[in-house]
N, C-alpha and C positions, 0 to 999 in steps of 0.2 A: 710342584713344590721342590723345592731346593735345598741341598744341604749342605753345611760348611765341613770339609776333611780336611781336618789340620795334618801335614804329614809335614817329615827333615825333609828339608832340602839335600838330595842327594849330590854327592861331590864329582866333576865334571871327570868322564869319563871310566863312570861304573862298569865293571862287567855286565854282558848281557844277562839277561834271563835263559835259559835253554831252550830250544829250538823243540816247537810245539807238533813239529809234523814229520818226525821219525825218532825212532827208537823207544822206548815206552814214554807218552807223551807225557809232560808235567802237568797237562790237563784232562787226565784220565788213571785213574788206578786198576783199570781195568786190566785181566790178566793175558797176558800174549794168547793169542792163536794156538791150537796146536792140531796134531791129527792130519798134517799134509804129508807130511814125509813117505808114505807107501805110493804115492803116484811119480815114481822116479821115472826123469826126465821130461815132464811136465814144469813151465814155469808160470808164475806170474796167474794174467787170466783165465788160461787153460786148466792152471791147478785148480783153480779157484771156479770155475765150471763142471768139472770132473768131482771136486770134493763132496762127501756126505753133505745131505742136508744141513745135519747138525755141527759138521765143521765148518761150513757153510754161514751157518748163522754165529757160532763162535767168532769166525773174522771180522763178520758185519759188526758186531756185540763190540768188540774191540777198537772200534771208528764211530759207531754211536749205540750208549745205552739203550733206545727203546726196543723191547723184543716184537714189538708187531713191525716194526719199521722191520728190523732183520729180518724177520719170518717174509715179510711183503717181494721183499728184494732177491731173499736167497731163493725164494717160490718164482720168479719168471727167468731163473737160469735156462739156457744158456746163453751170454750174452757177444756179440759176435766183435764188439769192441771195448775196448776201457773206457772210451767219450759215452756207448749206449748203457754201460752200466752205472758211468757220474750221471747221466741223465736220471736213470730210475731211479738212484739214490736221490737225487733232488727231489724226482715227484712224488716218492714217496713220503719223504719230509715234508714236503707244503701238505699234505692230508691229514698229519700228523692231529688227533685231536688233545686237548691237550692236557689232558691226563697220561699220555704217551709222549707227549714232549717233557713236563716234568718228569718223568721218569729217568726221560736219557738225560737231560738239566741235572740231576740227582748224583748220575753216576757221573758227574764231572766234578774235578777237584780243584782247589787253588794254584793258579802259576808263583811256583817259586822261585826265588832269584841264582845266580850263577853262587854257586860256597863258597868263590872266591870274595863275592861283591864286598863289598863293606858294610858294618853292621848299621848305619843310615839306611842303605838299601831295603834290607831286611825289617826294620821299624817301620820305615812308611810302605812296604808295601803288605806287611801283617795287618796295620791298621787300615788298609784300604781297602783289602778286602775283606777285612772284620766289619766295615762299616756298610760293604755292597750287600752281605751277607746277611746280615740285620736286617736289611730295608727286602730285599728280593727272596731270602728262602732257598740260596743255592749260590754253587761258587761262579764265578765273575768267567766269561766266555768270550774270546777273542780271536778273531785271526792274525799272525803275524805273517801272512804269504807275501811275499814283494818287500818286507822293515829288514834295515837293516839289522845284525846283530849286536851292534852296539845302541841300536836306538830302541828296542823293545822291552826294556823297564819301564822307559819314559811312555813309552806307546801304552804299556799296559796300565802303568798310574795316571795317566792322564784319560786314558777311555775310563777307566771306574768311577773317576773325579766328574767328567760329565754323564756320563748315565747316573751317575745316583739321584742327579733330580728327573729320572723319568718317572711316569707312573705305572703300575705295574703292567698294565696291559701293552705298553708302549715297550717295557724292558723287555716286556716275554718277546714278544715280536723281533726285539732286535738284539735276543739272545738268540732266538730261532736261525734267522740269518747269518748269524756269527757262526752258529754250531753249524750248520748248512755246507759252510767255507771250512771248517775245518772238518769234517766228514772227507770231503772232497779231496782234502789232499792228505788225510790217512789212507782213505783208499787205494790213490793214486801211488803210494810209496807204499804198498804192501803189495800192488799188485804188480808192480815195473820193476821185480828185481830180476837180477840175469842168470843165476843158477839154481838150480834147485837146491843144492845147501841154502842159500842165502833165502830161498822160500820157503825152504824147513825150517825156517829159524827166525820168519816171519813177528815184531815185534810193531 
């Protein structure tokens, strides 16, 4: 079933949206990391093998909401590359039942556009995801890995505009997917940084 999103036509060469896979993500309100900092000279995956359990799952918690997914992941530490721990994150997530994927679906929030953009931007992209919101029960899930910066407004009203007519077992599925790819490269950018200030501060 299909539905009609009326939205402004945004005017040619908006700001982008902000970049979804560093710094605290615009699709996550989740709160930074913390409790790395005493394993000095440790960086990166190493910190992140050495950490408490519970700081452990804090990271994970911070790249996707479900706590059994975290607890799953931070439990088969320690992992001897960044490619075997994207891997466990993935299989983790396909297990996910799905009362643990809404969960982490829950703890995600709406992509907001650049402050500079222009207030068209902001109109049709409040009513876009007011409209995905409505129909699905949770905010709108995208990877933007490989869109350009200036094309990921258009990338994000244009994915909500055709998912709205999926049904819902069809959207969870291919929010599932989406959150999958953005997991991946939260991980990937928390765990590849080069000093350990820059891992103590971990966002």
């Amino acid at each position: 079933m299909s539905r009609d999103l009326p939205a402004p036509p945004l005017p040619t060469g908006s700001p982008a949206i902000p970049a979804q896979n560093a710094g605290p993500s615009p699709l996550t309100g989740l709160a930074p990391p913390t409790g790395l900092a005493p394993l000095t000279g440790l960086t990166g995956l190493t910190r992140f093998n050495a950490a408490a359990a519970g700081t452990a799952e804090a990271i994970l918690l911070g790249c996707c909401g479900s706590r059994r997914w975290a607890e799953r992941v931070a439990a088969h530490r320690p992992y001897p590359t960044l490619d075997a721990l994207l891997a466990a994150a993935d299989e983790a997530s396909y297990d996910l039942p799905v009362a643990d994927l809404e969960e982490a679906l829950s703890s995600e929030s709406s992509t907001a556009p650049h402050p500079d953009a222009p207030q068209a931007a902001h109109t049709a992209l409040r009513a876009a995801h007011a409209a995905y919101e409505s129909s699905f029960g949770h905010a709108f899930v995208i990877s933007l890995d490989g869109v350009r910066p200036d094309e990921r407004l258009d990338r994000v009203l244009a994915g909500i505009r055709s998912r709205l007519g999926n049904e819902p077992d069809e959207e969870r599925a291919t929010s599932a997917d989406e959150l999958r790819r953005l997991v991946r490269s939260r991980l990937r950018a928390r765990l590849t940084l080069a000093t350990p200030a820059q891992a103590s501060g971990m966002r």
